[in-house]
MARMI-136825 format. One record per residue (C-alpha): x, y, z; chain; residue in one letter. Coordinates in steps of 0.02 Angstrom, whole numbers. Layout:
<lumtors>
LUMTOR     px     py     pz cadena residuo
LUMTOR      X      Y      Z      A       A
...
</lumtors>
This chain:
<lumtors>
LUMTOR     px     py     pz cadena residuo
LUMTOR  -2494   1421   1768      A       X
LUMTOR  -2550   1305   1625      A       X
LUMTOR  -2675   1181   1659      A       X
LUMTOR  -2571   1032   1620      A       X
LUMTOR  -2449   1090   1744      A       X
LUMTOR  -2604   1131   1882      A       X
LUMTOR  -2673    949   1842      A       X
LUMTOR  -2499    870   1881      A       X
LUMTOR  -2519    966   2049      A       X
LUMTOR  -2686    910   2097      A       X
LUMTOR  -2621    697   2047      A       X
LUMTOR  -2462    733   2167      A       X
LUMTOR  -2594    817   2287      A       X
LUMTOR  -2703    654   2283      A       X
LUMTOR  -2559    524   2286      A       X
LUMTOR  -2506    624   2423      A       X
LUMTOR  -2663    567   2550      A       X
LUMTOR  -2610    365   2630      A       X
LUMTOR  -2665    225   2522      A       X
LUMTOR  -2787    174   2658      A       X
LUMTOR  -2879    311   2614      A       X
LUMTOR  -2854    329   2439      A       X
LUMTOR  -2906    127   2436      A       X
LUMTOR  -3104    185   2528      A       X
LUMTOR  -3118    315   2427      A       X
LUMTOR  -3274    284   2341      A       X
LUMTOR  -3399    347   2181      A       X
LUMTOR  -3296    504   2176      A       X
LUMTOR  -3215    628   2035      A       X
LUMTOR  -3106    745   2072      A       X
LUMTOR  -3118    883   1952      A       X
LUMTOR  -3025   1054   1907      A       X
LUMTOR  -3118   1223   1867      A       X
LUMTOR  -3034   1378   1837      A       X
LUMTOR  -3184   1456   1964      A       X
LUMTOR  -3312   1430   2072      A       X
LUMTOR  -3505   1456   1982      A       X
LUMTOR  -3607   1608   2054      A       X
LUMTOR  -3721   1502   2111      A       X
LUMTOR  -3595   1372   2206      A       X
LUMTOR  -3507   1546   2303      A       X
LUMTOR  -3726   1571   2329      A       X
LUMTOR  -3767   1386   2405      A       X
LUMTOR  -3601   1428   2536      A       X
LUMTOR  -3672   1616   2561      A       X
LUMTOR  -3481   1656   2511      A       X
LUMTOR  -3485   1852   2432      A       X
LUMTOR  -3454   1864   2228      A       X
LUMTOR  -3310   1943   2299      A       X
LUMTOR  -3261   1805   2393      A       X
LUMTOR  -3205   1653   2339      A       X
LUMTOR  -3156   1456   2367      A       X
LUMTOR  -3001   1321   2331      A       X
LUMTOR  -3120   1179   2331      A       X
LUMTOR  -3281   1121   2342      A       X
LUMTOR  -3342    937   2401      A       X
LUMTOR  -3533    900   2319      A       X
LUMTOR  -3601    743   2371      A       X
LUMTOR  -3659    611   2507      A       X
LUMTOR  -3539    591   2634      A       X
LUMTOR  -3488    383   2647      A       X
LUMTOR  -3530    402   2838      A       X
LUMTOR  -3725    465   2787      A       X
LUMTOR  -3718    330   2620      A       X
LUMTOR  -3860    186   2611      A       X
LUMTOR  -3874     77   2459      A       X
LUMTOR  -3902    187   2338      A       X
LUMTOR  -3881     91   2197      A       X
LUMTOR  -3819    150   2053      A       X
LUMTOR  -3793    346   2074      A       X
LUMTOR  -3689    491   1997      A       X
LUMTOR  -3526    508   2089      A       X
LUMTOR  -3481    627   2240      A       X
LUMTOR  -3397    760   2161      A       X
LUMTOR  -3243    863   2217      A       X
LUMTOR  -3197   1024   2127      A       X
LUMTOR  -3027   1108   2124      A       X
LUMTOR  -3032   1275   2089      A       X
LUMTOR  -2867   1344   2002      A       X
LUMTOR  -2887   1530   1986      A       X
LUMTOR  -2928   1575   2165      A       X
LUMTOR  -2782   1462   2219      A       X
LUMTOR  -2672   1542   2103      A       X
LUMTOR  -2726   1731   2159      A       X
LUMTOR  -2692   1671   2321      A       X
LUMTOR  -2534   1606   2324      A       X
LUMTOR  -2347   1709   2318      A       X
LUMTOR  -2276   1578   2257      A       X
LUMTOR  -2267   1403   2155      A       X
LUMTOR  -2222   1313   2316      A       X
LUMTOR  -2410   1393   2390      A       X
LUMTOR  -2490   1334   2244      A       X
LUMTOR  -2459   1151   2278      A       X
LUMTOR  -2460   1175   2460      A       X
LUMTOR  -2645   1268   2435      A       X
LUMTOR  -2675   1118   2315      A       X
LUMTOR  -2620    996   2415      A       X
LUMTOR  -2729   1051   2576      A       X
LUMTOR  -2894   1062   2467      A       X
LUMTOR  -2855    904   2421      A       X
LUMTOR  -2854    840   2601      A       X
LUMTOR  -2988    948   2666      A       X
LUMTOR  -3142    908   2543      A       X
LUMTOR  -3090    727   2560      A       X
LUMTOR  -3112    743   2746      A       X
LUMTOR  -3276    804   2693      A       X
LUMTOR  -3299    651   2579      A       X
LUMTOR  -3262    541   2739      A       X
LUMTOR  -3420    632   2841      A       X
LUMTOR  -3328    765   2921      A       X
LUMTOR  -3405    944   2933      A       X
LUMTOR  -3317   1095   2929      A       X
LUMTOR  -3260   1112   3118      A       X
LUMTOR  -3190    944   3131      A       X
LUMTOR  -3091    976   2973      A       X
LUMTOR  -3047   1132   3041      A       X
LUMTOR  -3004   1053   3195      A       X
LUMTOR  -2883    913   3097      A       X
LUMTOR  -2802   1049   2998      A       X
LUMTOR  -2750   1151   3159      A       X
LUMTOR  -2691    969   3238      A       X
LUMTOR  -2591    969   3075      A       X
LUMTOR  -2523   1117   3054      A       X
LUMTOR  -2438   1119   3250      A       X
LUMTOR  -2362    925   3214      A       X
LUMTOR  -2263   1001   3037      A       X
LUMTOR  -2217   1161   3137      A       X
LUMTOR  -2119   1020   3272      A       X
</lumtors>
């Protein structure tokens, strides 16, 4: 897939998440990488053969003081572990899509299990 087209999947992705939460979304980028670093798969003990759709860096709002002026949180989208994942277009923006929501939930203060945990709640209320 050409990046232009992956990019347009990652905006619907983020206009996808409610305007309430798109509106306290704060100091963050959300950025696209065609693959996770060596030493990002390292910092997540995650195998070189192993791999990850996105990646959340930052303070979460719920652990945030005044900071001042700082660098933003940063969320990375990684495109070509998406892509060798998926079977299809349609997975790619649904894999897209998801990433989206998940390292956002991390943005918000939530840690892996309760993401987890919200995904799962997710998944049975689309199945319905």
């Amino acid at each position: 897939m050409q990046r232009f087209e992956f990019e347009k999947l990652v905006k619907k992705g983020i206009k996808a998440v409610p305007k309430e939460f798109r509106k306290k979304l704060q100091n963050l980028a959300i950025v696209i990488e065609d693959e996770p670093s060596l030493e990002q798969l390292k910092k997540l003990r995650i195998s070189k053969e192993g791999s990850l759709f996105g990646l959340y860096e930052g303070v979460p709002q719920t652990k945030r003081g005044n900071y001042g002026m700082v660098l933003p949180d940063k969320i990375t989208i990684f495109q070509k572990p998406i892509e060798r994942f998926a079977n299809s277009p349609r997975d790619v923006r649904d894999f897209v899509k998801n990433t989206i929501w998940h390292e956002i939930a991390h943005h918000f203060g939530m840690d892996e299990r309760q993401v987890r945990e919200l995904e799962a709640k997710r998944r049975k209320k689309v199945k319905h």
